[in-house]
N, C-alpha and C positions, 0 to 999 in steps of 0.2 A: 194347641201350641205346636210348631213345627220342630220337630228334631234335628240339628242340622249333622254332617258329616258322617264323622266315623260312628258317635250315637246311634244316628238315623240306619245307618248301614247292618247296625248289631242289631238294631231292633225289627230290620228286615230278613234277616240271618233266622231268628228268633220265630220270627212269625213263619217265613215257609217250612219251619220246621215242625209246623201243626197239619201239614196238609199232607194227602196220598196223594199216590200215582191214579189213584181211582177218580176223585176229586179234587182238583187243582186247585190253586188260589189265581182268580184274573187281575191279569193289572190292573183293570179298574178298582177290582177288591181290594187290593195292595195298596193301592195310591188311597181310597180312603181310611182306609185302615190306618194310614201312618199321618194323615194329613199334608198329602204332596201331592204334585202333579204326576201323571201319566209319565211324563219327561221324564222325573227326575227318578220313576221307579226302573225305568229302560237304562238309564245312565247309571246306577247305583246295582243294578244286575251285571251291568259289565263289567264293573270294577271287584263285584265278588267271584263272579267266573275267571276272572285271570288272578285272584287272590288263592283260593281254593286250590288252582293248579299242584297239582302234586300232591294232595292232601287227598285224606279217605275217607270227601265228602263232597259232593257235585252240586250243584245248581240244573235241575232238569226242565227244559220247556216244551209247550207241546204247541203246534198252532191252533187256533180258535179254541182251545179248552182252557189252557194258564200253564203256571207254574209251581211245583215243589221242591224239595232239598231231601236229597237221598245219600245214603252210605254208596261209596263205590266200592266193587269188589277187588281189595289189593292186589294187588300179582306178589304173591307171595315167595316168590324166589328174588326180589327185591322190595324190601319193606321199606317203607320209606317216611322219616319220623319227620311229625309237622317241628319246626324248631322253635318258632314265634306263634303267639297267638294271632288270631286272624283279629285285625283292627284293634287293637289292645286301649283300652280306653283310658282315659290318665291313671285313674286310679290304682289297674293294672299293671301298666307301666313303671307307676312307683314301687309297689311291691319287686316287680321283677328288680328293680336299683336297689332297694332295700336289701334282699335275698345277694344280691351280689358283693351287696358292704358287708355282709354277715360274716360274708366269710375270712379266715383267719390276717393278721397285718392290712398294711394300709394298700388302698386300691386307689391309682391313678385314672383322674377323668376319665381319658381316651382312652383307656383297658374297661373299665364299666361302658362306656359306651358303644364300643365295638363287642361286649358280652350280648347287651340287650337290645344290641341292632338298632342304635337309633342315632343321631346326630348330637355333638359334642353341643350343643343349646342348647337341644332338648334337656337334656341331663341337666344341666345349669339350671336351667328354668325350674326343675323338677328339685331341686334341692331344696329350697324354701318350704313346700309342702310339706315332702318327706319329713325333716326337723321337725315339722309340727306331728307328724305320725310316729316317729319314735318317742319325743318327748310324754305323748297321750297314753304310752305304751310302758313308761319307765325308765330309758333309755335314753342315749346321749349321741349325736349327732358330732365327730371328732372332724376338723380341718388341721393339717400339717403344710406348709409351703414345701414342694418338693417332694413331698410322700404322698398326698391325695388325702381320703378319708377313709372315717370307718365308723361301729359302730362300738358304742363303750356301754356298758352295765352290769345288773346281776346276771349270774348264769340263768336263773331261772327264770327274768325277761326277757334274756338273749333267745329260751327256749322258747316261750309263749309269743314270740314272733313270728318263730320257725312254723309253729301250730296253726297260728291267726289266720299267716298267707296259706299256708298248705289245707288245710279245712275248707277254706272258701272252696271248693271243685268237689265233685259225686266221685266216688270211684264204686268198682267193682272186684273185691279182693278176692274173690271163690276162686280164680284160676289168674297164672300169672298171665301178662301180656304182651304182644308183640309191637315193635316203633311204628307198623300202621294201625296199630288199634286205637295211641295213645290219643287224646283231644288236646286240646291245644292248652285250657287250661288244668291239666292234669298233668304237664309235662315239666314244669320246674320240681314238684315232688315225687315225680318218677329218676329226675334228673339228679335230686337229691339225694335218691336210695340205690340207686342204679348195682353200687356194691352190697347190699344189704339181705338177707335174705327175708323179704319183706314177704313174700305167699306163703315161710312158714312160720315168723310171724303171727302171721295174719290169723293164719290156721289154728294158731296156740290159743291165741284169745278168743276168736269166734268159738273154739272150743269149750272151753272153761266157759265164755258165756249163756253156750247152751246148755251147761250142766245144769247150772243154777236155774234155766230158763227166762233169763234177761233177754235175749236176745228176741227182736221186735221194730228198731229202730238203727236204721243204717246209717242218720247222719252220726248219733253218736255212736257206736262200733266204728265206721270212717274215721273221727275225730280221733278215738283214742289211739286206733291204730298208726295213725299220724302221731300221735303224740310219744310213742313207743320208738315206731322208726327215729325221731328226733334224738328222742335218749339216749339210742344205741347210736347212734354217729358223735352226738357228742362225747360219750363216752370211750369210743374208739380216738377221738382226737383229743385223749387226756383231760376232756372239762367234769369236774364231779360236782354234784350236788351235799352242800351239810344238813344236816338233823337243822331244823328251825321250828318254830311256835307247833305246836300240834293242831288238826283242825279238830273245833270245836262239833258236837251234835245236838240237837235236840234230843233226840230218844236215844232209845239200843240199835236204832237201825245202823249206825253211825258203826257199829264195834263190827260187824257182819261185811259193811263195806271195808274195813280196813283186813279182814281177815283174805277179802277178796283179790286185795291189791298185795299183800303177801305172795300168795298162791300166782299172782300174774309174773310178779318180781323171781319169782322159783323157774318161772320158764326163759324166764329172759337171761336166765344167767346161764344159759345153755349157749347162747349167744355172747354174755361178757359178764363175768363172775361179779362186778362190781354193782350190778342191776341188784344185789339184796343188800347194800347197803340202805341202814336206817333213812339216812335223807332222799335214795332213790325209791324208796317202799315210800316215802312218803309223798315223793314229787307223783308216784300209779296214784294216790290214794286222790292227791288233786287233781287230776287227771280225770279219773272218773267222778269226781264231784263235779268238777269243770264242764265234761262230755254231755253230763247228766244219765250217767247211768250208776241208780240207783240202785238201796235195795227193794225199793217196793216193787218194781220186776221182776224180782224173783217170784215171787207167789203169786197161784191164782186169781185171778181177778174178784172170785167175792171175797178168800180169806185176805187179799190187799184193803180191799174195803172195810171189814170189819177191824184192822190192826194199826188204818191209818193212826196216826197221833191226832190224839184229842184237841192239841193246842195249834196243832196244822188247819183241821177243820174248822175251828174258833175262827180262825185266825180268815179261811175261805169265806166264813159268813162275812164276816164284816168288811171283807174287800168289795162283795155283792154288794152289800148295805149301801157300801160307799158309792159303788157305781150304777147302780139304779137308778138313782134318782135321776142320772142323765141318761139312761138306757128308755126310758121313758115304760118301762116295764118292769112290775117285780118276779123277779128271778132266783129269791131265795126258795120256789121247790122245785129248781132242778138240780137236781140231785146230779148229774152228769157232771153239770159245771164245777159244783161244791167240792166234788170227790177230785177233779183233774184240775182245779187250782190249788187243793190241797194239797195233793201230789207232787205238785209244781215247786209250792211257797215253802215248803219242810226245807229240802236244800238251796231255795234260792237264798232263804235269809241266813244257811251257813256260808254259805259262799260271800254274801255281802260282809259278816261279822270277819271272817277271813281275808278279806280282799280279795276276790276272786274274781276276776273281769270275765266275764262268760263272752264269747263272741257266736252270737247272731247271725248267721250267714243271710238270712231272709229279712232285716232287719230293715234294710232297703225300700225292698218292697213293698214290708208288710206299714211303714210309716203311708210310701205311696198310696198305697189301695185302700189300706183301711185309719184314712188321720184320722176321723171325728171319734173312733173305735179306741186308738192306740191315745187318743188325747180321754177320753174318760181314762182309759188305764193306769194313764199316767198320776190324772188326778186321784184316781183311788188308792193307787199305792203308795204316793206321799203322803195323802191322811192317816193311811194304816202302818208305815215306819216312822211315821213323824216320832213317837215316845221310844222306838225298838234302837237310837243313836246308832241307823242305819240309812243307808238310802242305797234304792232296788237302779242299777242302769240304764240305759236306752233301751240296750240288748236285753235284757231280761224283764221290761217291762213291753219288749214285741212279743215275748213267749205269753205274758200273761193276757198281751192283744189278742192274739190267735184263741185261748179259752173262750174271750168274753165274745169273737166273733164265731163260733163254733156255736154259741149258747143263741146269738143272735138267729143266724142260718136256721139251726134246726126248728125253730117256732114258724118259719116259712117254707118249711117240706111241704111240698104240693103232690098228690096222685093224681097218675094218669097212665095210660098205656107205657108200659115201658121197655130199652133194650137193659139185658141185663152185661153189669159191668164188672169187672174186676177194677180197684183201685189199685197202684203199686204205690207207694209213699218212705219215703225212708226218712223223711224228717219231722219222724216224732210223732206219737200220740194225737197231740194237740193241733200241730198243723195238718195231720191226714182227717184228723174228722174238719175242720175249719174248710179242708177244699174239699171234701165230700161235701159238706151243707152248700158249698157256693155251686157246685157242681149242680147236686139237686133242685139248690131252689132255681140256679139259670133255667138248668135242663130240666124240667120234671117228668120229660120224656125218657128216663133213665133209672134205671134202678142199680145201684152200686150193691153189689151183693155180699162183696168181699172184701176186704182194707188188709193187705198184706204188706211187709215189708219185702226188700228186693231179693233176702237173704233167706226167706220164705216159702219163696216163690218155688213152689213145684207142678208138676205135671197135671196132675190130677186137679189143681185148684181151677182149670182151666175147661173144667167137664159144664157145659152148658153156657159156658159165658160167650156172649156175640163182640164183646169187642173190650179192650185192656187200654183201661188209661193210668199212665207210667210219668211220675215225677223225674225217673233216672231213663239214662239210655239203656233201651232193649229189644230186641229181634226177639219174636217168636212164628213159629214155620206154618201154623194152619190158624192164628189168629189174628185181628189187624193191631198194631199198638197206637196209639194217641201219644206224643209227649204234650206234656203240659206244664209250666212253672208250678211249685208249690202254692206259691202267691198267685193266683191269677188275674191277669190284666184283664178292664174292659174289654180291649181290642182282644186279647187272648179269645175270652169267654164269646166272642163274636164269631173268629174263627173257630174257634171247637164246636160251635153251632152249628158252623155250615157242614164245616168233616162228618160230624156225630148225624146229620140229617141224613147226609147219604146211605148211612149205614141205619137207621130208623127206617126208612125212605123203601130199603130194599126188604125188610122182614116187616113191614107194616105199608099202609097206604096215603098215611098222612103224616103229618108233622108236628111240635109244640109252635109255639110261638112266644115271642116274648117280645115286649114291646117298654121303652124304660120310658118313667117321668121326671119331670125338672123337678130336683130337689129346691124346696123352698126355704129362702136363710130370713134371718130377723129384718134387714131393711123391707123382706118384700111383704112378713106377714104382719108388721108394728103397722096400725093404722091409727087415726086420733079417734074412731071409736072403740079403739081399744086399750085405750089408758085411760086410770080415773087418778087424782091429784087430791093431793090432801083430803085421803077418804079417813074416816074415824071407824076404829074397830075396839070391842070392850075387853077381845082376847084373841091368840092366834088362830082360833076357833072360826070366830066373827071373820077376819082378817083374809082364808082362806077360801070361806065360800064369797066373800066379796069381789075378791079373784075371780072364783070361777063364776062368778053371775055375769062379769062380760064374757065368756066363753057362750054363756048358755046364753044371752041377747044376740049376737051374732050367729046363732045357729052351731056354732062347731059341735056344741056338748050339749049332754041333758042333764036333767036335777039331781038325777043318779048321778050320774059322773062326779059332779060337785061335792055330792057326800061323802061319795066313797074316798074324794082327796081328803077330806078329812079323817076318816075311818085308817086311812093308811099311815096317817098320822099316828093316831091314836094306836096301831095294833104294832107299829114299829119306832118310833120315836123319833125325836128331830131330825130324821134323816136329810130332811129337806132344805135344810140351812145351808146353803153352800160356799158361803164364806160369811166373814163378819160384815150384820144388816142386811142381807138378803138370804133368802127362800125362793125356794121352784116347786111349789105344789105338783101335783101331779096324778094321773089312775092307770090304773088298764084302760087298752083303748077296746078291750072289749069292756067296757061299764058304760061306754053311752056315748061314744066319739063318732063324728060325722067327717069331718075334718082335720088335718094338721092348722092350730092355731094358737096365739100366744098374747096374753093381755100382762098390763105393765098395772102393777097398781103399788101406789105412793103413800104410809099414810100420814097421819096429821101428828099423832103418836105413837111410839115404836109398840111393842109389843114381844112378848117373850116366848119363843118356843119351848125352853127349860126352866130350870130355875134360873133365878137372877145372878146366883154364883158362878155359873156352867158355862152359860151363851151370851153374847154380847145382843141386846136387842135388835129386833126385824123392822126394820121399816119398808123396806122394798121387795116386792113379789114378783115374778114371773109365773104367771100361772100358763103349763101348756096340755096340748091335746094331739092326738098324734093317731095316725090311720095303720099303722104297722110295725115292724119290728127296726125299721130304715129311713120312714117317709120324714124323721123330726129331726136325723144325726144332721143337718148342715145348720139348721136352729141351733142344737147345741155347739155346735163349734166355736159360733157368730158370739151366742153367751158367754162362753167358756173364755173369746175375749175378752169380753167388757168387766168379765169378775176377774179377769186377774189385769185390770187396766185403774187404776187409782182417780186419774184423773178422769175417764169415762163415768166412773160411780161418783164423783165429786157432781160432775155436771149434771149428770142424774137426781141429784139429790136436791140440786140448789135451782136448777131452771123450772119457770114463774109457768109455762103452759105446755100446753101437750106439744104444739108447734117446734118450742125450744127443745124438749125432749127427742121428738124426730128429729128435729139438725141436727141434734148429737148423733142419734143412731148416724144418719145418713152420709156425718160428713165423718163418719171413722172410718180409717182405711182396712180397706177387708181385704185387699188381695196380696197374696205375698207374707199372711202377717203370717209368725213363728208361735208356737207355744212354749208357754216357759218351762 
């Protein structure tokens, strides 16, 4: 799919931002990379070179080598601060309107529109959306004839707005900054605090979070401290927060955090006395539930493990349970996974019982890169809140994506010669190991040695490592740094190939290789020898290896394989039911898998996986088989429609041959579909 404009422009902004001066990226690599012409990479270069101008970031070309994007070194006796972002994409855009309503009485068109440097239309145009972003938010969307608009709500939505847009951007708070260091999107909550003594601040809570030894994870440290700056301005502009509901905990971890948000609220009153009032102690306490900073960071990593909550880990099995069956893998003995979705699920489900909207900054992405991933997620954590009179978000069911694709990756570490790496990651646990496994399994040319956060990061960590790959911006003097998205894109992990070669290339002789296959979906692998129609089974026993005996005529599977779908059965229980009348048999594709394959079987009479109180009878199978930990996710996606398609399963059910059956697959629309 071609990118067109300003998109296309940020996602070339993006990409030369993976390459050195050492190794360049060539047009031609560019233009495939993005899916364009040659033309349109030279045309779309010149429009960022004269964009750039005056910013403290270049577009460098070389001839006959390529191109990369380099920090220019300021002239520091004139700093010179970017004021707009470069190509600000709608989204963007609206935030910066939004950020301009926020502020206090009503704001006239033509004054927002000359704030955010854009055309009295544009804004117009951009209203409609917006209303639907504050309404999703809490918040009210105000029109006046003659006064302009504004925004109306709670104070404590008006805040979690302020947090929403300010969050989205990395910062680095170790040391304050100067107007040429700012980026572009870090500059509306620089612009924000401008008054504020935000680096001592800063200083107070990274503090106090090293006491306890929290500190580990920079997006949430970032966030709070965002959320902190917010208090203190509101606070200064007269707005106060009341005592409301108290949040709820599962365990005693719960009393430990509030003791925490006390002690935050004691520093902050050094700054404005009114920071220990009960409902501002309270609003820290949401804050860092919000952030996700927990108390399980406080302690050691094995005494964390032995003190998790019982009913957390409970709670981790059976989210696995639920999502195995489409991971096409059982995964209840990794233990990795079990301990960091329990980790995860403890506060997520206080936050949901609390109202807590978490915002996701990678949220985006991680739908992008990983749907067939983040769609088991989904389905697993709706069967597992379905009784809890909760339901988990978008945002917080990407955080639980990133576990289940962290657990994927790591089954696909591959050894080989390697450079050794430093990772920097500031966004969390869950997504540093998630782009460490994507990392290794692209590269297995690599060995990551270290997973630091930014805040971490010391001198010494850097004794032996050949080259530092950095989720956040960083300069370091005698080693090379990689940026990389958290999330990483195909095209990304393309580019970081070639970069990461050179420098392999130079301490070694040869190279990895990687080479992708065509992920294969249900129209391509349903064939009419692999449906049987009104088959008779005496039990779901019978029912299953009937299944699997088209696997094993076809070649895909062996006899073993076929048992063991049942044995899985039998050692975990109906885990395979995966809505009302169908089942997804399944094994390890180490029990005897040749192939990714998938037979359809129909029968004549239903048949029961539980009791008859429990389960609504099985009539329909999908029985599949799978070569790896990846090779079946577009299979499951393709299923994942049809079982939550009614009238797909109707037609299923009632068409007379195998033929009928295929036009159904065939003539469903697969491209574009949504999940529910």
């Amino acid at each position: 799919m071609t990118i067109e404009g300003t998109e296309r422009r940020q996602q070339l902004l993006k990409t030369l931002g993976t390459a050195f001066p050492a190794a360049p990226l060539t047009i031609k690599k560019i233009a495939e990379l993005l899916h364009v012409s040659v033309r349109t990479v030279h045309y779309d270069l010149d429009l960022l070179t004269e964009e750039l101008a005056g910013s403290n970031m270049r577009i460098c070309r070389k001839a006959h080598k390529g191109v990369w994007l380099e920090q220019a070194a300021p002239d520091k006796s004139q700093p010179v601060a970017v004021e707009n972002p470069v190509f600000m994409s709608p989204k963007e855009r609206r935030y910066h309107i939004i950020l301009a309503m926020l502020g206090p009485g009503w704001h006239a068109i033509d004054e927002m529109a000359a704030v955010v440097q854009i055309s009295r239309n544009t804004l117009l145009a951009d209203l409609k959306p917006i209303q639907e972003i504050l309404e999703r938010r809490g918040l009210t969307y105000e029109s006046k004839r003659g006064a302009g608009v504004r925004v109306g709500g709670s104070e404590q939505d008006i805040r979690d707005m302020y947090i929403h847009i300010f969050a989205r951007a990395e910062y680095d708070f170790r040391a304050g900054v100067t107007a040429g260091e700012i980026l572009p999107e870090q500059q509306p909550f620089y612009d924000y605090t401008q008054a504020l003594p935000l680096q001592e601040m800063a200083a107070d809570l990274i503090g106090l979070l090293n006491k306890y030894g929290i500190l580990g994870n920079d997006m949430s440290t970032n966030r709070m401290i965002c959320a902190l700056a917010v208090q203190l301005r509101r606070l200064q502009q007269g707005y106060r927060l009341r005592q409301q509901r108290q949040v709820e905990f599962l365990g005693n971890e719960g009393e430990a955090l509030k003791a925490l948000a006390k002690e935050i609220a004691a520093c902050m009153t050094a700054y404005h006395q009114d920071a220990a009032k009960a409902g501002e102690v309270q609003y820290i306490t949401k804050e860092l539930l919000h952030s996700r900073i927990y108390l399980f960071s406080v302690k050691g990593e094995k005494q964390q493990r032995q003190e998790v909550n019982v009913s957390a880990l409970e709670l981790a099995r059976k989210l696995v349970e639920y999502a195995q069956v489409w991971l096409g893998d059982i995964y209840q003995n990794d233990d990795e996974l079990i301990y960091n979705l329990a980790m995860h699920l403890q506060p997520a489900i206080e936050r949901a019982r609390f109202g807590i909207v978490l915002t996701n900054p990678l949220l985006g992405q991680i739908k992008e890169q990983y749907q067939s991933l983040y769609m088991i997620a989904h389905k697993a954590a709706d069967k597992l809140t379905r009784n809890m009179g909760i339901a988990f978000t978008e945002d917080e069911i990407g955080y639980l994506t990133i576990h289940l694709g962290a657990a994927v990756e790591r089954k696909r570490l591959l050894q080989n010669k390697k450079l050794e790496v430093l990772l920097v990651c500031g966004n969390g646990v869950g997504t540093a190991n998630l782009l460490a496994m994507t990392l290794k399994n692209h590269l297995p040319y690599i060995h990551i040695s270290k997973i630091l956060s930014l805040y971490k990061l010391e001198e010494s960590a850097l004794a032996g490592i050949d080259m530092v790959i950095s989720t956040v911006p960083l300069e370091l003097e005698h080693v090379a740094v990689l940026r990389v998205s958290p999330i990483a894109t195909v095209e990304e992990i393309k580019v970081i190939e070639s970069q990461i070669a050179y420098f392999y290339n130079k301490k070694f002789s040869d190279s990895g290789q990687i080479t992708e296959s065509k992920a294969l979906g249900l129209p391509d692998l349903l064939s009419p020898e692999m449906i049987e129609l009104e088959s008779e089974a005496r039990d779901w026993s019978e029912a299953v290896r009937s299944a699997g005996q088209i696997l094993v005529k076809s070649g895909a599977v062996s006899d073993g394989y076929v048992e063991r779908m049942v044995d899985c059965v039998r050692e975990m229980g109906p885990y395979i039911v995966v809505c009302p009348g169908v089942a997804m048999p399944h094994a390890r594709y180490e029990d005897g898998v040749n192939k990714v394959a998938i037979s359809f079987l129909r029968l004549k009479k239903p048949v029961y996986f539980a009791s008859r109180e429990e389960k609504k009878p099985v009539d329909m199978l999908f029985a599949f088989s799978t070569t790896d930990e990846k090779a079946h996710l577009q299979l499951m996606q393709d299923l994942w429609l049809i079982f939550n398609d009614k009238d797909t399963l109707n037609r299923l059910r009632q068409s007379g041959s195998k033929e009928e059956i295929l036009g159904c697959i065939r003539e469903r629309r697969w491209e574009g579909a949504e999940f529910a």
